[in-house]
C-alpha positions in Angstrom: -31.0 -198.8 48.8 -29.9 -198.7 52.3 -31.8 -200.4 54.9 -31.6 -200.3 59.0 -32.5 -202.7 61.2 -32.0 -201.4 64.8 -32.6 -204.3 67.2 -32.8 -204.3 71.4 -32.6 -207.7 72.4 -31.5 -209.0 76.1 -30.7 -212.8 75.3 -30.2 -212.9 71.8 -33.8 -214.3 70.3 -35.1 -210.5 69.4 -31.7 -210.2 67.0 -32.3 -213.5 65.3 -35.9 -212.7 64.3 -34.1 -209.1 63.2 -31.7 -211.1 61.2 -34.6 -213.1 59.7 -35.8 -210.3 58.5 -32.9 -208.3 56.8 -32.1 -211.7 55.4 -36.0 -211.9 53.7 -36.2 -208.1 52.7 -32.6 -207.9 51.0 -34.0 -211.3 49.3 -37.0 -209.7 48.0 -35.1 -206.7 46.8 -33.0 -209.0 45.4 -35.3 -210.3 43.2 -36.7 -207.8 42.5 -33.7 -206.1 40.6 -33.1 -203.6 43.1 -29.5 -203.3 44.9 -29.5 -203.0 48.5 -27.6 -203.5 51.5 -29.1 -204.3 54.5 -27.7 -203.6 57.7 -28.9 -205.5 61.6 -27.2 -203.2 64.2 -28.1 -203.3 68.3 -29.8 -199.8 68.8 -28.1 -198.6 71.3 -24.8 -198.6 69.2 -26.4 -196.1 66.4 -25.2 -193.0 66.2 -26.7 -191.9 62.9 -29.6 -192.7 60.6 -28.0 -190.5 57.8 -28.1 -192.5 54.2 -30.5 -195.2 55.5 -33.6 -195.3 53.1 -35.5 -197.3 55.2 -35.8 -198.5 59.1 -37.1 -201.4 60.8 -36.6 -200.7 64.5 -37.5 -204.2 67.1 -37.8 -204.8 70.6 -37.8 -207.5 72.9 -40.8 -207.1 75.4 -40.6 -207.2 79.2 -42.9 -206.9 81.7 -45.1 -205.1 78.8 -42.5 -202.6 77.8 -40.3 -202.2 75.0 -36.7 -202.2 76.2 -34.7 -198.8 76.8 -32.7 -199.1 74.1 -34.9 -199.4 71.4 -37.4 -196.7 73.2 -34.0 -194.3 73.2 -33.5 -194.7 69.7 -37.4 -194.0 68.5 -36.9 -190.6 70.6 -33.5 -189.8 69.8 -34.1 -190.4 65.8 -37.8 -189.6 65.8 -37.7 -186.6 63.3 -35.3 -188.3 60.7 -37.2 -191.5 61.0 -40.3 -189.8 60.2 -38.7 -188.7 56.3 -38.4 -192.5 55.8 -40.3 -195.7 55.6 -40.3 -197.2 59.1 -41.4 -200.6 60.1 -41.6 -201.2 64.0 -41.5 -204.9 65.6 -41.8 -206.2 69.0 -40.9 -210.1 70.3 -41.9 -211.7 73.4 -45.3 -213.1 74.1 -44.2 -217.0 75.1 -46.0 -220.1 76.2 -49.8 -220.4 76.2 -49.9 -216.9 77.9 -48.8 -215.4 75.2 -51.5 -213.4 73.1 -50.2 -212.2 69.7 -53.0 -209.4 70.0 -51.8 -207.9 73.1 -50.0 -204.9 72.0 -46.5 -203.6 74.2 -47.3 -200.9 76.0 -45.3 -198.1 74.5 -45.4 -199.9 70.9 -48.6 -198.0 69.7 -46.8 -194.8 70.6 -43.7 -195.4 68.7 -45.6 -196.2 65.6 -47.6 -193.3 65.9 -44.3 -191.1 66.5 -42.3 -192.5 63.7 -45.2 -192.9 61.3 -44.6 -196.4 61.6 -46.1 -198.3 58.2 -46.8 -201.0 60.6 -46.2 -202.7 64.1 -45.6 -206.7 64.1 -46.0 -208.8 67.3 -44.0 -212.0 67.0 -43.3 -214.7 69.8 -40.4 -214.9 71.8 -38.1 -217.5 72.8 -37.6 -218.8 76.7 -34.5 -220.6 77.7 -34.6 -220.0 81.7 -31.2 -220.8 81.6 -29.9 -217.7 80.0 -32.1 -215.8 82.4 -30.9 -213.7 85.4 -31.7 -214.4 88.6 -34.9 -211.9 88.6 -36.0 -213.0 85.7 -36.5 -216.7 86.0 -38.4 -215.4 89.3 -40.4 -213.8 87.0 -40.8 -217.0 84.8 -41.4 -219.5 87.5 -44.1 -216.8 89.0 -45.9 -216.9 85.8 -45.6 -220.5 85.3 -44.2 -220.2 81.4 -42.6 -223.0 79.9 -39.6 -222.9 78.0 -39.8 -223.1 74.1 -39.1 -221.1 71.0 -42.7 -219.5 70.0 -40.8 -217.6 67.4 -43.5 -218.2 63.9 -40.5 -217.9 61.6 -42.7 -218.2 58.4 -44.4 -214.8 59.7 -41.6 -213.6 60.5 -39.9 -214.5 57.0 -43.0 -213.3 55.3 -43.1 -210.0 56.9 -39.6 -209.6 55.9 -40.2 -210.2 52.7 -43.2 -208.0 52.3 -40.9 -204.9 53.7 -38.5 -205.6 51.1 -41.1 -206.0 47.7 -42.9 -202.6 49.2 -39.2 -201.1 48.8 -39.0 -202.4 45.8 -42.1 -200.9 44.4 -42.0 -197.6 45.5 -38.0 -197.9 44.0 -39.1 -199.1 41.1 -41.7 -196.7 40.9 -39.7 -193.6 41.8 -37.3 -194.6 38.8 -39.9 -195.1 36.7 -41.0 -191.2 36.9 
């Protein structure tokens, strides 16, 4: 089983939650007795979906919105995506301002495009230093604090939950 997982990420956090979870979804497939290779790739580098049995496409959020790149790829791949399993995640809520249940706001659309299986919301990370010029603008406006509010255990967790429902419905389809 091949498995995708397209990431936009400006500074490097959004990846490393996308890594988490290749790393916890090849593990449960793992265990499982199924083979798979999973795969983390920036989105705006994939030129093909074609032989990838599943997807999990993630964002970093700003200002609201999903980044372009990841946005680009929902649209550009929307019709193969929709003949596969597709899990969609966003990261960026940080510091006490950050509301797990506030939804991005083109999140709920990509989900209902793709025909998502589900949308996680996970923290992000803040290091003002890596930050442009605009951006810590941004920060110092809002008065965030710096801080990793990544949850990895959710993160982990949701990982591995996308991996054992692969490895059911695998299982399952062999067992026809």
């Amino acid at each position: 089983m091949r498995i995708l997982v397209a990431v936009a990420s400006r500074h490097g956090a959004t990846r490393e939650i996308a890594e988490n979870i290749a790393t916890a979804a090849r593990t449960a497939l793992t265990d499982a007795g199924v083979w798979s290779e999973v795969e983390v790739r920036d989105a705006s580098l994939v030129t093909s979906v074609d032989g990838f049995d599943a997807v999990v496409l993630g964002s970093a959020v700003y200002m609201g919105h999903w980044l372009d790149p990841a946005a680009k790829f929902a649209e550009t791949f929307a019709d193969e995506l929709r003949r596969v399993p597709v899990w969609v995640f966003s990261s960026g809520p940080v510091g006490e301002r950050g509301d797990p249940a506030d939804e991005p706001g083109n999140a709920a659309d990509v989900v209902m495009r793709l025909g998502a299986r589900g949308h996680r919301l996970f923290g992000g990370k803040l290091d003002r230093h890596s930050l442009h010029l605009p951006e810590r603008a941004m920060v110092a406006a809002l008065r965030v604090k710096d801080g990793d509010y990544r949850d990895w255990p959710s993160i982990r967790a949701w990982g591995r939950e996308i991996g054992v429902s692969l490895a059911t419905a695998e299982v399952a389809g062999t067992a026809s």
